[in-house]
C-alpha positions in Angstrom: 0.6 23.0 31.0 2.1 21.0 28.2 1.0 17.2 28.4 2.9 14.9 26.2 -0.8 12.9 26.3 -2.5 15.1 24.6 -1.1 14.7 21.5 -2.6 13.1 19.1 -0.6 11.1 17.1 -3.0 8.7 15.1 -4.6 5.4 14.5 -2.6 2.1 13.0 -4.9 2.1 10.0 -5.8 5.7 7.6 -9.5 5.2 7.0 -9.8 4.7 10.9 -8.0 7.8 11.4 -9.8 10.2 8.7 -13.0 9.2 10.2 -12.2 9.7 13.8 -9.5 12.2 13.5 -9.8 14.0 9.6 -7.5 16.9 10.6 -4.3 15.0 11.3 -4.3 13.8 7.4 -5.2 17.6 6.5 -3.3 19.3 8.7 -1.2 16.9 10.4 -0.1 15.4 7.0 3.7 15.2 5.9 4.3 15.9 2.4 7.9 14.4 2.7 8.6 14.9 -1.2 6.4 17.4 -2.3 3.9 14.2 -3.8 0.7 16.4 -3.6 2.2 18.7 -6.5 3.5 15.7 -8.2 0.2 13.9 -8.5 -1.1 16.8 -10.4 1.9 18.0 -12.5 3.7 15.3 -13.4 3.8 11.7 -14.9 4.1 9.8 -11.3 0.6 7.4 -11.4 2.2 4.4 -9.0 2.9 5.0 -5.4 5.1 2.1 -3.8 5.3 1.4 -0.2 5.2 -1.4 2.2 2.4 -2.0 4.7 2.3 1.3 6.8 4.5 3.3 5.0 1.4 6.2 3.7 0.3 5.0 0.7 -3.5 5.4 2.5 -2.7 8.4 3.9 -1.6 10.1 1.1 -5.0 9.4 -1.0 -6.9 10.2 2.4 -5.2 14.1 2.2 -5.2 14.1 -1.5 -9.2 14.3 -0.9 -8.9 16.1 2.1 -7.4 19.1 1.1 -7.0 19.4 -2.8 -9.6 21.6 -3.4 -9.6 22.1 -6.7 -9.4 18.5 -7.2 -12.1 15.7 -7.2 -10.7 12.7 -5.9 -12.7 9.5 -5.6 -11.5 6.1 -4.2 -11.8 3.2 -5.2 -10.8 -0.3 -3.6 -10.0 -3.9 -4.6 -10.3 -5.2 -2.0 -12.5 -8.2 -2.3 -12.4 -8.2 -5.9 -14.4 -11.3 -7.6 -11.6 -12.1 -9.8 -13.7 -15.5 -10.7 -16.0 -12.8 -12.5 -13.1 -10.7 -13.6 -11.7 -13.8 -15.6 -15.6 -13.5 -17.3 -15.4 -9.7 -18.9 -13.6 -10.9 -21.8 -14.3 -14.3 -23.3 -12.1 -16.4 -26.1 -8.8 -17.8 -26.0 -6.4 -15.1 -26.5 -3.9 -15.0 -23.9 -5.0 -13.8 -20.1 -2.6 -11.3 -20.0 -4.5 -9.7 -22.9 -7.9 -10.3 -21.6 -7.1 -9.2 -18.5 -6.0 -5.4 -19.7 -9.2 -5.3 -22.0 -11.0 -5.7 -19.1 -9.6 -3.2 -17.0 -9.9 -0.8 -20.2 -13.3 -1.3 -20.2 -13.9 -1.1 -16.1 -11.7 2.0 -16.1 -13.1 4.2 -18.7 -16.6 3.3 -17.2 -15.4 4.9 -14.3 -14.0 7.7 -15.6 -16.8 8.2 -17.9 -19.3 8.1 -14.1 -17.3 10.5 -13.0 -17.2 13.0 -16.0 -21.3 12.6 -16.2 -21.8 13.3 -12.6 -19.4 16.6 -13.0 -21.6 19.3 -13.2 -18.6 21.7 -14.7 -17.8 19.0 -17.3 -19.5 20.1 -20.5 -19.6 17.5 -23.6 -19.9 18.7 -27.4 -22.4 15.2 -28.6 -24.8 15.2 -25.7 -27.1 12.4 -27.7 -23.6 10.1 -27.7 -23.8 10.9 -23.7 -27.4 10.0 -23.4 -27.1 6.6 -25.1 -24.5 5.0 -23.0 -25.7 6.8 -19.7 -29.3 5.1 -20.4 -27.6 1.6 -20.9 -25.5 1.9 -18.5 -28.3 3.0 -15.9 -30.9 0.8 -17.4 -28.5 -2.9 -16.6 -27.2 -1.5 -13.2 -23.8 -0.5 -14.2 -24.4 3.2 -12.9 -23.8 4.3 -10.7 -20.2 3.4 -10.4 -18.8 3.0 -6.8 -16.7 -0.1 -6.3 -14.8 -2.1 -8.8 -16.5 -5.2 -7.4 -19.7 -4.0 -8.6 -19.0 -3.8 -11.7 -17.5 -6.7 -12.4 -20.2 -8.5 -11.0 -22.4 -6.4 -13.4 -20.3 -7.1 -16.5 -19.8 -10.6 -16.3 -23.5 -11.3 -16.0 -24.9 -13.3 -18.8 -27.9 -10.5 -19.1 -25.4 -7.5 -19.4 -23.6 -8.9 -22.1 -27.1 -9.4 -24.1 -27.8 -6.1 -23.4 -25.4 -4.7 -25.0 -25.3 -7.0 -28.2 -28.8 -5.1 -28.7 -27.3 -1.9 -28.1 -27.1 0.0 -31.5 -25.1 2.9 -32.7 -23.2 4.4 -35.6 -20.2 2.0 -35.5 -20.6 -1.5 -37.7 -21.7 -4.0 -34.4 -21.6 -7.8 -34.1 -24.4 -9.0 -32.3 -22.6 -12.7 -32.7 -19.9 -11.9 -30.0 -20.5 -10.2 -26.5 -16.9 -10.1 -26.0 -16.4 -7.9 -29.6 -19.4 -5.8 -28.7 -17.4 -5.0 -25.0 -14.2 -3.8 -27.5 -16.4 -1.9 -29.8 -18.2 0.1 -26.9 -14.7 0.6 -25.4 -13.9 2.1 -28.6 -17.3 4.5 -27.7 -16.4 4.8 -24.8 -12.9 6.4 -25.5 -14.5 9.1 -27.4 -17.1 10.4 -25.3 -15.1 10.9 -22.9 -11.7 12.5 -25.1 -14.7 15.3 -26.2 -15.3 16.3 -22.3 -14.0 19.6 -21.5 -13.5 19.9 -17.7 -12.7 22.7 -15.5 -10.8 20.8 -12.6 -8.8 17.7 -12.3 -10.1 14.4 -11.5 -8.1 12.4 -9.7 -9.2 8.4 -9.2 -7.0 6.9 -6.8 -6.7 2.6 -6.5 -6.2 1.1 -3.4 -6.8 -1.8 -1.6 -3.7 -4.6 -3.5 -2.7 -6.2 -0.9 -5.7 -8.6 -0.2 -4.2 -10.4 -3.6 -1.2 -12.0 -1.7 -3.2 -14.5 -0.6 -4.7 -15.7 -4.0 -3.2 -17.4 -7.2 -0.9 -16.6 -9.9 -3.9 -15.3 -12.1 -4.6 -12.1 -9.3 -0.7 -10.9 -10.0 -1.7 -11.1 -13.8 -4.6 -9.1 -13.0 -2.8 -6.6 -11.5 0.2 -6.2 -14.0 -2.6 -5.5 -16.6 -4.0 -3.1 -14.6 -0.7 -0.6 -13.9 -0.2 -0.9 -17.5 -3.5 0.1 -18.7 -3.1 3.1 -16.6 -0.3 4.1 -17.8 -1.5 3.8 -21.4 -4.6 5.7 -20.1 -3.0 8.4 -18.4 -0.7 9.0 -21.8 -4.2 9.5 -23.8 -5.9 11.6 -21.1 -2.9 13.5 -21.1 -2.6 13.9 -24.8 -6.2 14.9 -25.3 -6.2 17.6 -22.7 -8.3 15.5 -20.7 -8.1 16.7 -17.0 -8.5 12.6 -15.8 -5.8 10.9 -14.1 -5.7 7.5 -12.6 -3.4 6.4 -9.6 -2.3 3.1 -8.0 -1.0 2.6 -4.6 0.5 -1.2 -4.5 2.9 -2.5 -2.0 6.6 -3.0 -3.1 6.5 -6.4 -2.2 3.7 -7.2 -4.4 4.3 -4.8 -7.3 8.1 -7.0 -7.1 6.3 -9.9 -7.7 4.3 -9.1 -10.9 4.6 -11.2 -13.8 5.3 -8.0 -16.2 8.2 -7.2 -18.3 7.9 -3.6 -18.3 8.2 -3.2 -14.3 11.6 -1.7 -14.1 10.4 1.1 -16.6 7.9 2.0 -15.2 9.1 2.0 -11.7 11.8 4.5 -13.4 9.7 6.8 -15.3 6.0 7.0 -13.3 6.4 5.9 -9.6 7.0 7.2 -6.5 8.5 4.8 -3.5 7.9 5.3 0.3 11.6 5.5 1.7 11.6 6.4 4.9 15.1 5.3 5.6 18.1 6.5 4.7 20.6 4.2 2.8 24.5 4.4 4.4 23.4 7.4 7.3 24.2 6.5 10.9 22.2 8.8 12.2 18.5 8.5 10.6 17.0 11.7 12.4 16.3 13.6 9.4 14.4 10.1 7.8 10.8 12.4 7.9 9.5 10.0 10.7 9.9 12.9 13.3 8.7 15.3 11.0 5.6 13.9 11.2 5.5 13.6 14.9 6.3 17.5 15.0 3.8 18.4 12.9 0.8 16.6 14.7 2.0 18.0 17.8 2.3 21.8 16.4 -1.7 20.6 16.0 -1.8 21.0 20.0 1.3 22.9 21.1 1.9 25.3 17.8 4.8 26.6 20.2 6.8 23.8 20.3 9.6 23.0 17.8 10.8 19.3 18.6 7.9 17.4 20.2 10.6 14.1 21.0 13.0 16.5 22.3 10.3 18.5 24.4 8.4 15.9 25.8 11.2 12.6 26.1 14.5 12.3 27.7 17.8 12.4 25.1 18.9 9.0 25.9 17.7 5.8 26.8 20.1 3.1 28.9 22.9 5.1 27.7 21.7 5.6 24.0 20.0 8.4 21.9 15.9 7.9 22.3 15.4 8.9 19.3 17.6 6.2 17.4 16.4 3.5 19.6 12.7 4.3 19.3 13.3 4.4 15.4 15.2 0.5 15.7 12.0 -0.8 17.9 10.1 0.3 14.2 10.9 -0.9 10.1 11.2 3.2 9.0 7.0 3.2 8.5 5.0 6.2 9.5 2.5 3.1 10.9 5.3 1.5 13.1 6.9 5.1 14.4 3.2 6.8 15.3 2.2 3.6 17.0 4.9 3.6 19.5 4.9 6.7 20.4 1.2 5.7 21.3 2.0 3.0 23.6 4.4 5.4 25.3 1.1 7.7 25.7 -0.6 5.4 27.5 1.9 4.6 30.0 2.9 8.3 31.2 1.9 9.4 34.4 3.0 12.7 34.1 2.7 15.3 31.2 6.4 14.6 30.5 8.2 11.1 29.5 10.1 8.9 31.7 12.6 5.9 30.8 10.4 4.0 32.6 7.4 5.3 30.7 9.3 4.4 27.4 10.1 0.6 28.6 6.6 0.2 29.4 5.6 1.0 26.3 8.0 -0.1 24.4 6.9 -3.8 26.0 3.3 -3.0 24.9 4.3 -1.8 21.6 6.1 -5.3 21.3 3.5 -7.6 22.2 0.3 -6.1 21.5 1.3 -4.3 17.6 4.5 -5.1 16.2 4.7 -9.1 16.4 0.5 -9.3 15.3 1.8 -6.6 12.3 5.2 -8.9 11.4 2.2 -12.1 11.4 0.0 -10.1 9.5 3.2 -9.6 7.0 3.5 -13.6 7.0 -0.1 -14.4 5.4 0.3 -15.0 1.6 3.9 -16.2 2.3 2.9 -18.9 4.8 -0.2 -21.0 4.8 -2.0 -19.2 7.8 -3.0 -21.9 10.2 1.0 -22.1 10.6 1.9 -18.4 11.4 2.1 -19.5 15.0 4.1 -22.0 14.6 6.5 -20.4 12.9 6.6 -17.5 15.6 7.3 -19.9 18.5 9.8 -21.4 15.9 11.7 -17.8 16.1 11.3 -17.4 20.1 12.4 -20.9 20.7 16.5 -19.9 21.7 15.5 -17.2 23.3 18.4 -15.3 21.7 18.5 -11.9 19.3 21.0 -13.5 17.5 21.7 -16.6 15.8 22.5 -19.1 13.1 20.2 -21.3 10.8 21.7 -24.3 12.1 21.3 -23.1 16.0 17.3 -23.7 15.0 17.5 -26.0 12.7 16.6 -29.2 15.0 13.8 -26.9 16.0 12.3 -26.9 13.0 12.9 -30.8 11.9 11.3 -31.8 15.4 8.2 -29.6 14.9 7.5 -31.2 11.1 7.5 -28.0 9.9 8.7 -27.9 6.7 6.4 -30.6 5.5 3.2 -28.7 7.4 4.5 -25.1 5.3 5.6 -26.8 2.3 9.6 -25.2 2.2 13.1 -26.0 4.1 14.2 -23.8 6.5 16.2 -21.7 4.0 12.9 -20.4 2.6 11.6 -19.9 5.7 14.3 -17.3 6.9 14.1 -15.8 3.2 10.6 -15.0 3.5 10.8 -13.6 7.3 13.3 -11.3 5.9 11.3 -10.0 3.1 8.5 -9.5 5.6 11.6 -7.8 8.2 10.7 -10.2 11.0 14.8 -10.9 10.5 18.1 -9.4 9.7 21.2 -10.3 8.7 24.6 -9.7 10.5 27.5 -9.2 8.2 31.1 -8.1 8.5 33.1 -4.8 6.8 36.0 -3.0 7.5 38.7 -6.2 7.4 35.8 -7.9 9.7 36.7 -5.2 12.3 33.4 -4.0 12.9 29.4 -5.5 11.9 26.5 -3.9 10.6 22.7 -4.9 10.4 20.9 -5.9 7.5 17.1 -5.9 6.7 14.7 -5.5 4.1 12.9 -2.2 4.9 16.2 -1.0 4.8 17.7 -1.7 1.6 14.4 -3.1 -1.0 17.8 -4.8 -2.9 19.3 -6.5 -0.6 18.0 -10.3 0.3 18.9 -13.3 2.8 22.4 -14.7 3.5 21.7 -17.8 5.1 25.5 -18.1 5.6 25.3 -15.0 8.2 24.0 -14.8 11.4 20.6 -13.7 11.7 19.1 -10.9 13.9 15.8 -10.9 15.0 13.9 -7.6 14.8 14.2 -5.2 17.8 10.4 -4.7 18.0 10.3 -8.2 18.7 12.5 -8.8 21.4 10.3 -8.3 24.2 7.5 -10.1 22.8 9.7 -13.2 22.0 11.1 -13.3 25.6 14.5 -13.2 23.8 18.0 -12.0 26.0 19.2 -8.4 25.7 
C-alpha cells in the first residue's frame, strides 16, 4: 500500500544527503533549467543562490552522474586568509595581490588534476617532471583543499624553494614574490599543451563562512570570480577541456567590492529562482517538481505526490500554496517540511491535523534556527537571541517599527548590536525573517513583500512589517 512515509525526501544539508542517501541527487535531482548541459556547453561559471536554494546539490549530481566528466570539489571553508594575504608580497594594491594569488592557487590545481589524468597526454614531458618534482618535493602535491595550499605557499621555506628552482625563463632569485609570477607564467604553459579526452570540471564551494570576517575576505573573493573568468576564457581559447565553477550566495556575491559584478552576473551566471515574480499561483515554481520526482523514486506510478498523499486544502486554503508560504521558495525549506509532516502521520495518507503538527515542528525546530543562522555576519552572534525575542515580543504577525520600538530602547539594544532599529529591520529582511506590507490598486487591496521574493526590492520602514509565516508558530505570535 502506498505510505506517504516512505518517501524519502532528503536531508537539510547536500553532503549529508549524498552520503546517506546518493540516489536522490542522481536520480532524485531536478534539473529545473537544464544547468547540467549548461555547465559544459556554455559560458555560465557562477551559480547564485541563497542558503538552501541547490547550489550544493547541483555540484553533488554534477559528480554523481556526469560520466564523462571529472569533477572535483573543492571548499573554502576555513580558508587561512591570514596566509592568503602572504602568497604575494610588496605593496601593490590587495585587490591585485589577491587575483595573483588565486592565479597561482588555481592553475596549481588544475595542473594536479591534469597530471593525475591518466587520458591527459602532454607534448614536453621534462617541463611536466620539473614542476611535479617541486611541487611533490615542498608538499604542495597533492592538491586537495585550498587551505592546504595556502598554508604551503605562504611558508617561508616554499618560497626559498622555489627561488632555487631553475629553468629556461630569465629567474630572480632576489624576489620570492617575482619568482611565484614567473612560475605562474610556467605554469600557464604546461598546462595550455595538455590534450585531454574529457572535461574537467572544478567546482568552488563553501563562501559563505566569509560573512563573518572583514572587509579583506570580500576582496578575496571578488578576485577570485574574476580570475575565473579570465581563466575559463584562456582554457577555452586553447581548447583546453578545464573549466572552473563558483557557487556563492546572492547575498554575499551582492556585497563584493568589484566593479565588474553586474557584467558578469549578465553574461556567465546562473541564479537560483525558485519563485515566480507577479504569479498568484506559484505551483509550477519547480519546488513540487522536486517532490514528484523523489517520490516517482518509491511510487514510479504516481504523478502528483502532494496531490496523492495530502488533502487539497488546508483551513479553507489550497495546501499546496500554504505549505510553500510556511518556506522562502528554497528546495532546503520546501523538502524539510514536508519532512516534519512525515513524522507526524499516523497513517500512509496526510491529515490536516498531520500538516499542523508539523507544520509547528517545522517552525520551531528548522525554520527560526535557519532565519538565526541567516543573522550571523549581520549581527554580532551573542545577540541573535535577543533580537528574536525582540521580534516575538507583540505577539503579532503584523506591525509597525514604532509598535516595537520601546522594545528595543528598553532592552539597550542598539548600543549592544551597534545600529538603530531601522538597520535592524533592514537586515531581517535581507535575511527574509520579515516582510513588508504595501498598498496597490488605489490602496484597495495589499500584497506581501520579501526578499527571497524579489533580490531587488529592499525595506520600507514606512510600511508595516510582516513577520515570516514559518515563524509564526515558533514566535507564539496571533493568527
Amino acid at each position: 500500500m502506498e505510505d506517504f512515509r516512505q518517501i524519502q525526501f532528503g536531508k537539510a544539508d547536500a553532503q549529508t544527503e549524498v552520503e546517506m542517501f546518493p540516489n536522490l541527487l542522481k536520480e532524485g535531482y531536478f534539473d529545473k533549467d537544464n544547468l547540467v548541459e549548461s555547465i559544459i556547453h556554455s559560458p555560465l561559471f557562477l551559480f547564485l543562490g541563497y542558503k538552501g536554494a541547490g547550489k550544493t546539490a547541483l555540484s553533488e549530481h554534477l559528480k554523481l552522474s556526469c560520466e564523462d566528466v571529472t569533477v572535483s570539489l573543492m571548499t573554502l571553508t576555513d580558508l587561512p586568509y591570514k596566509s592568503f594575504g602572504k602568497i604575494i608580497s610588496g605593496d601593490d594594491e590587495v585587490e591585485l595581490k589577491s587575483k595573483f594569488a588565486w592565479r597561482w592557487l588555481l592553475l596549481v590545481k588544475v595542473l594536479y588534476n591534469l597530471y593525475k589524468d591518466n587520458e591527459a597526454v602532454i607534448s614536453d614531458n621534462a617541463k611536466l617532471r620539473n614542476v611535479i618534482d617541486l611541487f611533490s618535493k615542498i608538499g604542495i602535491f597533492p592538491v586537495t583543499e585550498f587551505s592546504n595550499l595556502i598554508t604551503t605557499t605562504s611558508s617561508n621555506r616554499f618560497k626559498a624553494e622555489i627561488k632555487g628552482f631553475e629553468y629556461e625563463h630569465s629567474f630572480s632569485r632576489e624576489n620570492a614574490s617575482v619568482s611565484i609570477m614567473m612560475l605562474v607564467d610556467y605554469l600557464k604553459e604546461i598546462i595550455l599543451s595538455f590534450k585531454e579526452e574529457h572535461q574537467q570540471l572544478i567546482v568552488i564551494d563553501g563562501l559563505d563562512a566569509i560573512l563573518t570576517s572583514r572587509e579583506i575576505q570580500y576582496i578575496s573573493i571578488a578576485a577570485l570570480i574574476n580570475e575565473v573568468k579570465e581563466l575559463n576564457a584562456l582554457f577555452a581559447q586553447n581548447n583546453v577541456l578545464v573549466k572552473i565553477i563558483v557557487l556563492c550566495r546572492t547575498d554575499i556575491f551582492e556585497r563584493l567590492p568589484d566593479p565588474n559584478k553586474n557584467k558578469i552576473r549578465r553574461d556567465c551566471s546562473y541564479s537560483f529562482n525558485w519563485y515566480i515574480e507577479g504569479a498568484d499561483n506559484q505551483n509550477a515554481c519547480g519546488l513540487i517538481d522536486i517532490a514528484n520526482i523523489r517520490c516517482k523514486l518509491k511510487y514510479p506510478q504516481i504523478d502528483n505526490c502532494l496531490q496523492h498523499f495530502l488533502p487539497s486544502y488546508y483551513k479553507g486554503k489550497e495546501t499546496v500554496s500554504v505549505l510553500l508560504d510556511m518556506t522562502r521558495h528554497t528546495p532546503r525549506d520546501f523538502l524539510q517540511l514536508l519532512g516534519f509532516i512525515q513524522k507526524q502521520c499516523r497513517t500512509g495518507n496526510v491529515s490536516e491535523m498531520d500538516i499542523t503538527r508539523g507544520i509547528n515542528e517545522y517552525s520551531s525546530v528548522y525554520f527560526l534556527p535557519e532565519i538565526k543562522d541567516e543573522m550571523v555576519g549581520y549581527i554580532p552572534y551573542q545577540y541573535v537571541d535577543s533580537v528574536v525575542t525582540l521580534l516575538g515580543e507583540l505577539h503579532e504577525r503584523e506591525f509597525y517599527i514604532k509598535d516595537i520600538e520601546t522594545t528595543f530602547i528598553s532592552m539597550d539594544l542598539g548600543k549592544k548590536i551597534g545600529m538603530e532599529l531601522r538597520e535592524l529591520m533592514a537586515i531581517l529582511y535581507e535575511c527574509s525573517a520579515v516582510g513588508n506590507v504595501y498598498s496597490y490598486a488605489d490602496g484597495r487591496e495589499t500584497r506581501l513583500s520579501f526578499k527571497y521574493r524579489n533580490r531587488n526590492s529592499s525595506f520600507n520602514p514606512v510600511n508595516k512589517v510582516v513577520l515570516h509565516r514559518g515563524l509564526w508558530k515558533a514566535l507564539n505570535v496571533n493568527f
